[in-house]
BANU-942558 format. One record per residue (C-alpha): x negated, y negated, z negated; residue in one letter. Coordinates in Angstrom, 2 decimals. Example, Ala and Ser with C-alpha at 12.3 -4.5 7.8 and 13.67 -1.06 7.14 Angstrom:
-12.30  4.50  -7.80  a;
-13.67  1.06  -7.14  s;
This chain:
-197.76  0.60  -41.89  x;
-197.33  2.51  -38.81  x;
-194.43  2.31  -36.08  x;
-193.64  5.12  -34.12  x;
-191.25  3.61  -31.54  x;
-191.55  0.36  -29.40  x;
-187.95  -0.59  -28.88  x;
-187.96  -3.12  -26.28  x;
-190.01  -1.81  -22.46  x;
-189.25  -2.87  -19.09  x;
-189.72  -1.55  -15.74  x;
-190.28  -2.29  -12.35  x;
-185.96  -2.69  -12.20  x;
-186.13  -5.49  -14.29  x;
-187.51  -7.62  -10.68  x;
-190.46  -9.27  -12.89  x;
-192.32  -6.03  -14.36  x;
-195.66  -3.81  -13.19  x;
-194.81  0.38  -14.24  x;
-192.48  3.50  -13.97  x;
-190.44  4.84  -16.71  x;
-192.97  7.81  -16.03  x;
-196.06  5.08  -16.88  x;
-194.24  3.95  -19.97  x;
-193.66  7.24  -21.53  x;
-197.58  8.39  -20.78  x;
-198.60  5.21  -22.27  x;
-196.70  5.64  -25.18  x;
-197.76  9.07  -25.29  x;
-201.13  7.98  -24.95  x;
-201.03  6.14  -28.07  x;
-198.86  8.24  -30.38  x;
-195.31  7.16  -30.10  x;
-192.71  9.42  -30.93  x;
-189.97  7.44  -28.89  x;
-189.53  4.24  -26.70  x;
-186.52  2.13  -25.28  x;
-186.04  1.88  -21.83  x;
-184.70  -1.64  -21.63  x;
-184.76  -3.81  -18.62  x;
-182.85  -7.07  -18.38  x;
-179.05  -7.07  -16.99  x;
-178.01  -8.35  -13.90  x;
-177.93  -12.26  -14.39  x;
-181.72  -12.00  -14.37  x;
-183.28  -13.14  -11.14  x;
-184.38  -9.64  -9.51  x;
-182.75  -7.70  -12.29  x;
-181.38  -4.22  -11.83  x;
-177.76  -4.05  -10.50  x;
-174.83  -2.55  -12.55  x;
-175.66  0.92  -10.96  x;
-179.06  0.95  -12.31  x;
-177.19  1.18  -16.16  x;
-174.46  3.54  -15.00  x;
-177.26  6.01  -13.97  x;
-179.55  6.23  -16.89  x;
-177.95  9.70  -17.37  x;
-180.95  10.60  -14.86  x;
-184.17  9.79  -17.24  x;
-184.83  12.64  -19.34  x;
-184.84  12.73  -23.24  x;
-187.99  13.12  -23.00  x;
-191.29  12.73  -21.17  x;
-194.75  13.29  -22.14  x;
-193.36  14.69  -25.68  x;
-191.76  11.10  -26.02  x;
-188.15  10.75  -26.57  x;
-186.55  7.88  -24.19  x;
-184.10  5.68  -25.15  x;
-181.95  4.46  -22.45  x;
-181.02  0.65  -23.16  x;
-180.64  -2.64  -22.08  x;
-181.64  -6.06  -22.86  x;
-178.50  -7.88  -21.96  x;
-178.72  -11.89  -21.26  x;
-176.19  -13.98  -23.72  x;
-174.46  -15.95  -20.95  x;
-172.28  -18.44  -22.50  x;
-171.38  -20.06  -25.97  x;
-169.40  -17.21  -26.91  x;
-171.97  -14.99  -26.96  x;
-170.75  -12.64  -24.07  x;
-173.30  -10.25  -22.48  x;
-173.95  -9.70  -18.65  x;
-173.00  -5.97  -18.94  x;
-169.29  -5.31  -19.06  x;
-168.73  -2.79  -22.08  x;
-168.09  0.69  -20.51  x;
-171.90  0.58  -19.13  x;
-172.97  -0.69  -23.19  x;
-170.96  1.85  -25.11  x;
-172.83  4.82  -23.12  x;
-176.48  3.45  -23.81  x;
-178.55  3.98  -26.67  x;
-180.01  0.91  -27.66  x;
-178.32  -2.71  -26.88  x;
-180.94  -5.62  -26.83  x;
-179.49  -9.06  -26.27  x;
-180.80  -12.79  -26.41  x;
-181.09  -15.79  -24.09  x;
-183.02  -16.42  -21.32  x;
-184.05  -18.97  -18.87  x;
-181.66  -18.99  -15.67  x;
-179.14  -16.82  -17.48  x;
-177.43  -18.94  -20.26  x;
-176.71  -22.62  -20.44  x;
-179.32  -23.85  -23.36  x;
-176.99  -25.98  -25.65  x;
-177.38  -27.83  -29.01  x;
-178.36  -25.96  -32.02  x;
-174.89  -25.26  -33.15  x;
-173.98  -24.26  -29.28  x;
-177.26  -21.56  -29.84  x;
-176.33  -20.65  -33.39  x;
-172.65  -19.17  -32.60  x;
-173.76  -17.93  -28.97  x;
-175.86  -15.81  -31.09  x;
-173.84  -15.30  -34.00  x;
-170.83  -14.36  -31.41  x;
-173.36  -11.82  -30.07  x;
-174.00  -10.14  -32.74  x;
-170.27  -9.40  -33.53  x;
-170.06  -7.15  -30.08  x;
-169.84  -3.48  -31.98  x;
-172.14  -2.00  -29.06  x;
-175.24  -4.96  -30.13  x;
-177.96  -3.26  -32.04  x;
-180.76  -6.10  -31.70  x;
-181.09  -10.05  -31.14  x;
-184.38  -10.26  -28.98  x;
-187.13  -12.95  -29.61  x;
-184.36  -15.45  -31.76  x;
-187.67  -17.81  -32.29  x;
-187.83  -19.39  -28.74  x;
-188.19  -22.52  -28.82  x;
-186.36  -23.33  -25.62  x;
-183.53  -22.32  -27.95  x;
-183.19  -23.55  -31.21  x;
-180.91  -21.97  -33.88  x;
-180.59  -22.55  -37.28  x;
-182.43  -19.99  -38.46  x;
-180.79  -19.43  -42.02  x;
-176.82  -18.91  -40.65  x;
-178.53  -16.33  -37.71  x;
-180.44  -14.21  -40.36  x;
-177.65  -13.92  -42.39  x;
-175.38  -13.04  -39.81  x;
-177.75  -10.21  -38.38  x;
-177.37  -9.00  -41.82  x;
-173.79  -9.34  -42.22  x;
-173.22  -7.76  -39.07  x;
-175.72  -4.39  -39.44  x;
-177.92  -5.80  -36.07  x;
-181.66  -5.85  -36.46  x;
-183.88  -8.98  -35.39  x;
-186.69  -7.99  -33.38  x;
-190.39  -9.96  -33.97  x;
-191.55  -9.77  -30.60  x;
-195.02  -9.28  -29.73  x;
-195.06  -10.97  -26.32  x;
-194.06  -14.08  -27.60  x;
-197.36  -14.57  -29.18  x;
-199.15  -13.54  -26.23  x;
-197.91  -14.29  -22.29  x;
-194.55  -15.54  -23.49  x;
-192.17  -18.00  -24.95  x;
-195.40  -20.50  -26.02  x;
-194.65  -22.12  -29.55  x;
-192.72  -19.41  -31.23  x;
-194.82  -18.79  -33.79  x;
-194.07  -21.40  -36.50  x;
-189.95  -19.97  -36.13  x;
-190.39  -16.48  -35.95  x;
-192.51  -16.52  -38.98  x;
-189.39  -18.63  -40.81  x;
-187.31  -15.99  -39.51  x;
-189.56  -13.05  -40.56  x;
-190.11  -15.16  -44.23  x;
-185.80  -15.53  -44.54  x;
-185.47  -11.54  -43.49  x;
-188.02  -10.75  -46.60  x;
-185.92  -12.84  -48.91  x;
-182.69  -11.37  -48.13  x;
-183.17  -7.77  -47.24  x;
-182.43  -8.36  -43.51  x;
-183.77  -5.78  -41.18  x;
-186.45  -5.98  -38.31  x;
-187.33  -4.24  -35.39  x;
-190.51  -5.03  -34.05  x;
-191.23  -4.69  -30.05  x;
-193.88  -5.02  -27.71  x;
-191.64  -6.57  -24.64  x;
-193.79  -5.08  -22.43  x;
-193.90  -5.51  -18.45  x;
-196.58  -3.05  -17.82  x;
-197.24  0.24  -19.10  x;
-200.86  -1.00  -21.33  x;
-198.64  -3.17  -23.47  x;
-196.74  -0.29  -24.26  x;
-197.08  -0.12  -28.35  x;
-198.76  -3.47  -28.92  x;
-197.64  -5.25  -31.79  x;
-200.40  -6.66  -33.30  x;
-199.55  -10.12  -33.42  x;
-195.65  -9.39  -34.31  x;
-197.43  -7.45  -37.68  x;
-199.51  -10.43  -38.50  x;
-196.13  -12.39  -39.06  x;
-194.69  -9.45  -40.47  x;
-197.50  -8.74  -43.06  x;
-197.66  -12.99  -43.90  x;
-193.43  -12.88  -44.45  x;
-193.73  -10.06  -46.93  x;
-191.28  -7.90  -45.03  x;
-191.21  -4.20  -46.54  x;
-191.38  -0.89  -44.21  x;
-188.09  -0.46  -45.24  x;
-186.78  -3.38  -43.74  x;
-188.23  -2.36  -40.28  x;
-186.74  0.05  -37.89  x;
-189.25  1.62  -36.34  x;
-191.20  2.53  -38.74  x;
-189.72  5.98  -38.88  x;
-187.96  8.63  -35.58  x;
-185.43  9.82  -38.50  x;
-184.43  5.86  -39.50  x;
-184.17  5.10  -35.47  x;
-181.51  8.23  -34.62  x;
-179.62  7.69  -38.03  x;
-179.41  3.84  -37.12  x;
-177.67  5.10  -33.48  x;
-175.50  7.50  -35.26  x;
-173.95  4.85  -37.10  x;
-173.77  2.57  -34.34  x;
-172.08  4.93  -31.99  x;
């Protein structure tokens, strides 16, 4: 199975990453990618990029290096009710929306706070992923949040970092999550979540769990530049 997009990047705007947008796109060039996703946290992160950062995206090129950017976010859930840090007339002119919780930016709550914080999330038209749902620092029930993401057309991502440098512990969920997705037909994206430019197209580890949950290419996103821009169309 081979993915020709890595969906979830981040720059030197997001305060806590190493490369350019111009070291992204070689990299990804570098190792056959057809496309990549700008996407560096919103402005409740520590050191994130202000507002104006996501208002002028409109400066990136399509493309670099023969790569075609995408020009996202990934937006921090802030509260209960699943409301993003990035008011809706800077999300309805991106490509790709990425949202989850984070450390410093939303109030960790019980389970059933997590669940509908997500859940409510989900239901924002301009959402087109859920970001690294098996943290442990924030439980969910897993079951009610996979069928929601695909209830509500929004792809759950298997990130790569998490089984690297982040989010220690994550395996044992996401590979519940990945196992639920394969038994209902709920879709994936798969990202690298990288903060420099050599992570760029690394998922390795995020297609071990994929491969052990049984998920089809079909299910996944990026496994195909045609199944990415029809996915946008439809979100737009």
């Amino acid at each position: 199975m081979k993915l020709v997009a890595d969906m979830h990047c981040h720059t030197v705007a997001s305060g806590h990453a190493y490369s350019t947008i111009q070291e992204i796109a070689r990299e990804a060039s570098n190792k056959g990618l057809e496309m990549v996703a700008i996407t560096d946290h919103g402005p409740s992160m520590p050191g994130g990029p202000h507002l104006y950062h996501f208002g002028n995206l409109r400066a990136i090129p399509e493309e670099i290096y023969g790569v075609r950017i995408l020009k996202g976010v990934e937006a921090n859930i802030i509260d209960y009710d699943g409301n993003l840090d990035l008011p809706e007339r800077y999300l309805r002119e991106l490509d790709v929306v990425l949202a989850g919780f984070h450390t410093y930016c939303y109030p960790n709550g019980t389970v059933e706070h997590n669940t509908m914080a997500m859940i409510n999330a989900m239901k924002n038209p301009y959402v087109d992923i859920i970001v690294h749902p098996g943290n442990p620092e924030f439980p969910i029930d897993i079951v009610r949040v996979v069928e929601a993401a695909k209830d509500n057309n929004v792809f759950i991502e298997i990130n790569n970092s998490s089984f690297t440098i982040s989010r220690r512990g994550s395996e044992e969920n996401c590979l519940i999550i990945a196992k639920k997705a394969a038994q209902i037909k709920a879709y994936i994206v798969i990202g690298s979540d990288a903060h420099i430019s050599f992570d760029v197209g690394n998922f390795n580890k995020a297609m071990d769990i994929v491969n052990k949950a049984g998920i089809t290419e079909g299910q996944i996103l990026n496994t195909s530049k045609e199944k990415i821009t029809k996915f946008l169309e439809i979100k737009e």
